[in-house]
C-alpha positions in Angstrom: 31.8 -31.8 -18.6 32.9 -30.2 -15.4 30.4 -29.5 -12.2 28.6 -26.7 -12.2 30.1 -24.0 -9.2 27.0 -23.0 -7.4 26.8 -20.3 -4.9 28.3 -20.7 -1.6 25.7 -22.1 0.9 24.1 -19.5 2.8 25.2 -16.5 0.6 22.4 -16.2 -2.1 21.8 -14.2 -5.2 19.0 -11.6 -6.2 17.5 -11.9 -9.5 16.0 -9.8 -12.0 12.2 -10.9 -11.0 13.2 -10.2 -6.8 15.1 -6.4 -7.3 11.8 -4.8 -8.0 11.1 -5.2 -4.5 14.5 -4.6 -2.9 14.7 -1.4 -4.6 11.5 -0.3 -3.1 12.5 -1.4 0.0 16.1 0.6 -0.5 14.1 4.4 -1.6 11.7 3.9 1.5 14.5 3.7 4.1 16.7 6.1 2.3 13.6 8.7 2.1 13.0 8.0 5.6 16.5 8.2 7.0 16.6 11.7 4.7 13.5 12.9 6.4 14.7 12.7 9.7 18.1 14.2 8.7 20.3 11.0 9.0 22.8 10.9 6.5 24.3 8.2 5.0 28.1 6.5 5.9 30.0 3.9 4.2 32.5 1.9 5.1 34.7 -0.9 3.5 33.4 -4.9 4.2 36.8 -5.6 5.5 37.9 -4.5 8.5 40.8 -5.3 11.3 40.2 -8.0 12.7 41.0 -6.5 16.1 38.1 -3.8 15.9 35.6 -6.9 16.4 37.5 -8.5 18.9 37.7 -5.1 21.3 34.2 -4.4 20.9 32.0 -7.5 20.7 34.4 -9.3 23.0 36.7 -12.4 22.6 34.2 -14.6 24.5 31.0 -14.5 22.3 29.7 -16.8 19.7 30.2 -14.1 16.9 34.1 -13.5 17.7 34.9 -17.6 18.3 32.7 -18.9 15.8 31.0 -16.9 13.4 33.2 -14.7 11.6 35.2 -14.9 8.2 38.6 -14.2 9.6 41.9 -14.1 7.1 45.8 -13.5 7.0 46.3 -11.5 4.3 49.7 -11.0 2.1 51.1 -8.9 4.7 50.2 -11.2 7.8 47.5 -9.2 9.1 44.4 -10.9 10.4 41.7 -9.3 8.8 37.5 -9.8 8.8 34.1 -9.3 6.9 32.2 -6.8 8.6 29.9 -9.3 11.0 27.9 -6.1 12.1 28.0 -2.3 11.2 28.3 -0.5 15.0 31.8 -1.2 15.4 33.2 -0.1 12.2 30.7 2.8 11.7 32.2 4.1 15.2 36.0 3.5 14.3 35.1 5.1 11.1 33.6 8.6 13.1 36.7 8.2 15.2 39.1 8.2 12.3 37.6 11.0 10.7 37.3 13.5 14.0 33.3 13.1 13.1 32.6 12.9 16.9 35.3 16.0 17.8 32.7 18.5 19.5 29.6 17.6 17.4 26.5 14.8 16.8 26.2 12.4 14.0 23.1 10.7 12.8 24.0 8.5 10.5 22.9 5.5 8.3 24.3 2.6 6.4 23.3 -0.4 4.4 24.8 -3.2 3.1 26.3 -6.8 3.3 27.2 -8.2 7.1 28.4 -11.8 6.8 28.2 -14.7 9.9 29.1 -18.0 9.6 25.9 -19.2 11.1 23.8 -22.4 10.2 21.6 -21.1 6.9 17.8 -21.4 6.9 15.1 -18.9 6.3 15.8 -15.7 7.7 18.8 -16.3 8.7 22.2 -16.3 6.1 25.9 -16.3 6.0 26.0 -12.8 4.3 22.8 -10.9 4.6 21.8 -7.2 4.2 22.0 -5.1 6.9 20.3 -1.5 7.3 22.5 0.0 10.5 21.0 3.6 12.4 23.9 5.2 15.0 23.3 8.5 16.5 26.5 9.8 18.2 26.8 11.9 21.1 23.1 12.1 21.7 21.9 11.8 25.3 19.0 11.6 27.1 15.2 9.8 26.0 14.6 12.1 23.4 17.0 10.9 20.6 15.6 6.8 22.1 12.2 7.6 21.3 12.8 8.8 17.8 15.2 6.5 17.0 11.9 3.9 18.2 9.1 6.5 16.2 11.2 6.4 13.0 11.2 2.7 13.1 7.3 2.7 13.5 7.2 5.0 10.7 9.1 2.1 8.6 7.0 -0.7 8.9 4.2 1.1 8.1 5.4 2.5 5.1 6.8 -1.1 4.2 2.8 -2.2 5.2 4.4 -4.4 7.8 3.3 -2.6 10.9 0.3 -5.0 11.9 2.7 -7.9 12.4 5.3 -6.1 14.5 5.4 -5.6 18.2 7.9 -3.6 20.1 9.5 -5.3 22.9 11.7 -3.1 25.7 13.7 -3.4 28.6 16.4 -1.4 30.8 19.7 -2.6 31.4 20.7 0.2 34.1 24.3 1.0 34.3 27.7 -1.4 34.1 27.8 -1.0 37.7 24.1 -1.9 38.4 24.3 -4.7 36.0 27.7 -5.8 37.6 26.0 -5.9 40.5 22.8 -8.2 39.4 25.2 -10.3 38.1 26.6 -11.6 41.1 22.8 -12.4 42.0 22.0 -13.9 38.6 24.8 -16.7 38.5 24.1 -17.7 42.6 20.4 -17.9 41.4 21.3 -20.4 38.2 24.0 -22.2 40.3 21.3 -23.5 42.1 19.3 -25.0 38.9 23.2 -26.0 37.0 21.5 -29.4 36.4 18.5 -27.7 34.2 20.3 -25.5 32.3 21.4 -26.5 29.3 24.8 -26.7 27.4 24.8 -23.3 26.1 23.9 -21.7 29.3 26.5 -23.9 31.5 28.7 -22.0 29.4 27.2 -18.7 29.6 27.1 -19.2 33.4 30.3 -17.6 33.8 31.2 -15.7 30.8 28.1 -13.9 30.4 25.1 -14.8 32.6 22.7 -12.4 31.1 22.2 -14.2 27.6 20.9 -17.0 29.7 17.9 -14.8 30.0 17.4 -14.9 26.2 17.4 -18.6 25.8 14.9 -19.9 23.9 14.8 -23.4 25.1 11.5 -23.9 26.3 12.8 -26.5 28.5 14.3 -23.3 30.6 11.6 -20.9 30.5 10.1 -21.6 33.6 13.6 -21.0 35.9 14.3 -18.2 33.7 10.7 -16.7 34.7 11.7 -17.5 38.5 15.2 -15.6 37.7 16.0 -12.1 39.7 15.1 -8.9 38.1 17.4 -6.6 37.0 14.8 -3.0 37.6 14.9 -4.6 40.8 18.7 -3.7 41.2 18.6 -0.5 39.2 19.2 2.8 41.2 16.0 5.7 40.8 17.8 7.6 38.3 18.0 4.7 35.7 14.5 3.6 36.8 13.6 7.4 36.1 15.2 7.2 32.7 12.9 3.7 32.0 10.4 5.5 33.1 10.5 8.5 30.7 11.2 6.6 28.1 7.8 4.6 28.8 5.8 7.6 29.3 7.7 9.0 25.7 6.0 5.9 24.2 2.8 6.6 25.6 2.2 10.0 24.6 3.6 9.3 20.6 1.3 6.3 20.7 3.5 3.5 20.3 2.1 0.9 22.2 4.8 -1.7 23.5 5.8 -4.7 25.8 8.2 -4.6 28.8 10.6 -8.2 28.1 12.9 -8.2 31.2 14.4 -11.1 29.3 15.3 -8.8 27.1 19.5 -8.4 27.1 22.5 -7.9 25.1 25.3 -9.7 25.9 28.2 -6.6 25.8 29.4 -4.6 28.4 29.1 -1.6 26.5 25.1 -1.3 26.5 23.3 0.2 29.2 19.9 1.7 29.8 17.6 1.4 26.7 17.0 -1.6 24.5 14.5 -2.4 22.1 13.5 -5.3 19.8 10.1 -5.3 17.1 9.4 -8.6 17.0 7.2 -11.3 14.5 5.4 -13.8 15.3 5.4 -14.5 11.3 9.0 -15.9 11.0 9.0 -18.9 13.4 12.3 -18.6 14.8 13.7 -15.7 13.3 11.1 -13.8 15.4 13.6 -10.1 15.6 13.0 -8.1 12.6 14.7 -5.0 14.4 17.0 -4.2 17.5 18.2 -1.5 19.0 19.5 0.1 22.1 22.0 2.9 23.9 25.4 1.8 23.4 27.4 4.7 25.8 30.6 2.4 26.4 31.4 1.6 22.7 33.2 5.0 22.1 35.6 5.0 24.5 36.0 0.9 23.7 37.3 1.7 20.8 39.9 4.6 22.3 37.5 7.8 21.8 36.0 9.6 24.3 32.8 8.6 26.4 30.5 9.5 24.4 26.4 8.9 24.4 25.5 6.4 21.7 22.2 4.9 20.5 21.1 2.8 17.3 19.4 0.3 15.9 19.9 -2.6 12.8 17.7 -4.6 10.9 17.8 -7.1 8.4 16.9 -6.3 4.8 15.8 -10.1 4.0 13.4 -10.5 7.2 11.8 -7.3 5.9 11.3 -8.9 2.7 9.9 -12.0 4.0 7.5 -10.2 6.4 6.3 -8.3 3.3 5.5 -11.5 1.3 3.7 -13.3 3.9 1.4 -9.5 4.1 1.0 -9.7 0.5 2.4 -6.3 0.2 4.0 -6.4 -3.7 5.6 -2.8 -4.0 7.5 -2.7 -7.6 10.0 -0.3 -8.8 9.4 -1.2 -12.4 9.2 2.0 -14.7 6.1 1.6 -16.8 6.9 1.2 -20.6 5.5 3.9 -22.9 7.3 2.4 -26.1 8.2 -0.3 -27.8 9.9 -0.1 -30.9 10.5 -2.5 -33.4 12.2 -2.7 -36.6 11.8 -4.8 -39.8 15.2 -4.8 -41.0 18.7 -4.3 -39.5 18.9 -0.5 -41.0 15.6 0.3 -39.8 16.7 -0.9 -36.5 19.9 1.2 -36.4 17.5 4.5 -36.5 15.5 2.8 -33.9 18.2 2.6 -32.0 18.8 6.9 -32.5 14.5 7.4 -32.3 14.8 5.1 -28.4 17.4 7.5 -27.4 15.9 10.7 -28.3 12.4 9.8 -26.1 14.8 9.0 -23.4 15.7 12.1 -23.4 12.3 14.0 -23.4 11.7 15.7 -20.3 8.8 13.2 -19.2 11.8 10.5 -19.2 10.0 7.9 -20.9 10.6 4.3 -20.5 11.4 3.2 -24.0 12.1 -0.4 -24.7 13.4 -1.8 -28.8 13.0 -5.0 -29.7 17.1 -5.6 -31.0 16.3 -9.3 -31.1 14.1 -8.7 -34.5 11.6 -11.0 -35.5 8.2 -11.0 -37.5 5.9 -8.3 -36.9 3.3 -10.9 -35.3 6.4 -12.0 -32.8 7.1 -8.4 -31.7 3.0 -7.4 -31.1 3.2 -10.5 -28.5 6.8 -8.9 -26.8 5.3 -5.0 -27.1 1.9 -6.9 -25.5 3.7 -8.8 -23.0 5.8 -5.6 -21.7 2.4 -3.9 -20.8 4.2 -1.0 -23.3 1.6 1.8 -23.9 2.2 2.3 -27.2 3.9 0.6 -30.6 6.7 2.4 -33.0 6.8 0.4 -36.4 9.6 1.1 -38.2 9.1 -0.8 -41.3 11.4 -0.6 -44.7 8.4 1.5 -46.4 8.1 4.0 -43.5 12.2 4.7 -43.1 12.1 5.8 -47.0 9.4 8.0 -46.4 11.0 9.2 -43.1 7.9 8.3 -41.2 7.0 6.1 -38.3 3.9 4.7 -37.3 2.0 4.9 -33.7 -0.4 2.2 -32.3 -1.8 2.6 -29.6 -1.8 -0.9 -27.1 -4.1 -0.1 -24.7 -7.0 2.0 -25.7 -9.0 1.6 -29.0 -8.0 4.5 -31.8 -6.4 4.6 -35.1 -2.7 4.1 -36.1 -1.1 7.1 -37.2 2.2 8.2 -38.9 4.4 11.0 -38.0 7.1 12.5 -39.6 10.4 11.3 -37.4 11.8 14.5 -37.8 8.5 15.9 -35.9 8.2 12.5 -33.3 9.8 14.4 -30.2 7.3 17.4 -30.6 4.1 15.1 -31.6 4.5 13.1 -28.6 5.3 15.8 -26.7 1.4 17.3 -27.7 -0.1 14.1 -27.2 1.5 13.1 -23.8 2.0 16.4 -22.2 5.3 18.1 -21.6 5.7 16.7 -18.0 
């Protein structure tokens, strides 16, 4: 007997007893994203290779480590979609979605990084993406931040979030911070560690978000980057602050906070968990201005945010919060004999199709009567049909009710639809 092929480590399956809750999780953010008049984009899981490696950069660990790159047939390098910014913008760009207009829009579905599994953290995981194009100012920041807010507490996640911000100024302010940044590290090279070395002179700000605790204090000691900012982006950190304030969001300034890409500037935002040891980022988000033009539009105003759909779930257990998109059962139906079932089979389909859209579940597997009481029981099913040998020569059917004490009745099946109609209400 061969092995059994199990799935590939780090990319894992959803089953029947876990969709309930994804679902619920999927109508929330669509309702919300429809409420504040995002609209939904797709876009296909393989993309150009060459898209990811002109706008997250050839030097990071996604591009030189993390993503599922292939030759295809015709010898070009292609890639799963590691993140949904890039392709949602080529995908405006290619579509003139950006040509003298906004776009809010939304997408959701699988990213895929070849990290190290663990909890929280997979090789392809479910991504919920927010972009809003050619947007400026603090406005369209704070409601990107608000509608977030508005998420977790419909998700009853809220209490175990906090929202962490920062400025990153302009290119040429952060250019410019830079310079002090490395001279400031170069003096400590000794107790900074691997990664960082590295980072020392590709891209100095991530040292800011190590999380080696071993570097905290020097990274505490580090330069500021407000203090390098010119008024006008300290005005705009400002604003955004006092936005905050007056919608009630309470928040935390991080000036560790950073993203490692040229193409960000001004705003960024994280909502964070203490919950999920070191998958502490639920949510992150930020103004993305340089993108656009990275990928040969025009400059163009960007801001969004992403989060992933498996830390939300996790949050959720640990809060005990057990949403379910199961349809309650009205009726079970079950059958004596293999012709009785076949008109079960036509009586199931008619109550589907009643306007209260009934939930109707038949018992096809068969079985004793006693055997199919237990499955109607089990399935929480409001009511029984019997459908017995006697009752299909007589054209009738019989009703017991499962959950409240009364007698069990037979209708005519011809009359069923209109019976249950008058008991159940119209809808």
């Amino acid at each position: 007997m061969s092995d059994k092929i199990a799935a590939i480590r780090g990319m894992n399956d959803v089953l029947p007893l876990q969709i309930a809750n994804w679902q619920y999780v999927e109508r929330v953010l669509a309702s919300t994203m429809l409420s504040y008049g995002y609209q939904e984009i797709r876009f296909p899981l393989v993309e150009s290779t060459t898209l990811f490696k002109r706008s997250i950069g050839d030097v990071t660990d996604i591009v030189e480590k993390e993503m599922y790159t292939f030759t295809d047939l015709n010898g070009d390098s292609l890639t799963l979609r590691p993140e949904g910014t890039a392709p949602c913008v080529r995908a405006c760009l290619e579509h003139g979605l950006l040509h003298n207009q906004s776009q809010k829009l939304w997408y959701m579905g699988p990213m895929f990084r070849h990290e190290k599994p663990q909890k929280g953290r997979y090789r392809q995981f479910t991504q919920i993406g927010v972009e809003a194009l050619n947007l400026q100012g603090v406005a369209i920041e704070l409601e990107m931040i608000a509608m977030s807010k508005r998420l977790w507490q419909q998700l009853g996640i809220a209490s175990s979030l906090t929202l962490e911000i920062n400025t990153l100024g302009t290119l040429i302010e952060r250019q410019a911070y830079r310079d002090q940044l490395v001279s400031y590290f170069e003096k400590h090279i000794n107790s900074l560690d691997e990664d960082s070395q590295k980072r020392l002179t590709r891209n100095p700000l991530r040292i800011l978000d190590s999380k080696n605790p071993d570097m905290q204090a020097i990274i505490k000691q580090a330069p500021k980057l407000y203090d390098s900012l010119t008024e006008e982006s300290k005005a705009h950190f400002d604003a955004l602050c006092q936005g905050l304030k007056q919608l009630g969001i309470a928040y935390e300034i991080n000036p560790c906070l950073v993203r490692g890409l040229d193409y960000y500037g001004h705003t960024v935002f994280e909502w964070v968990t203490t919950q999920l040891g070191s998958q502490a980022t639920v949510c992150a988000g930020g103004r993305y201005d340089g993108l656009v033009e990275q990928l040969g539009g025009p400059s163009t105003p960007a801001v969004g945010f992403a989060m992933g759909l498996e830390r939300l779930l996790l949050l959720m257990e640990l809060e005990n919060v057990t949403p379910t998109t199961k349809a309650p059962v009205t009726f079970f139906i079950m059958a004596t004999s293999e012709l009785a079932m076949m008109t079960a089979l036509s009586i199931a389909e008619m109550l589907r199709s009643l306007p209260q859209g009934f939930c109707v579940l038949t018992n096809v597997a068969g079985g004793s009567f006693k055997s199919q009481f237990k499955k109607a029981d089990k399935s929480e099913a409001r009511f029984a049909l019997i459908l017995g040998d006697d009752e299909l020569s007589q054209g009738k059917i019989s009703i017991k009710d499962l959950r409240q004490e009364s007698e069990q009745v037979e209708v005519e099946i011809k009359h069923l639809g209109d019976y249950l109609e008058k008991r159940l209400g119209r809808g």
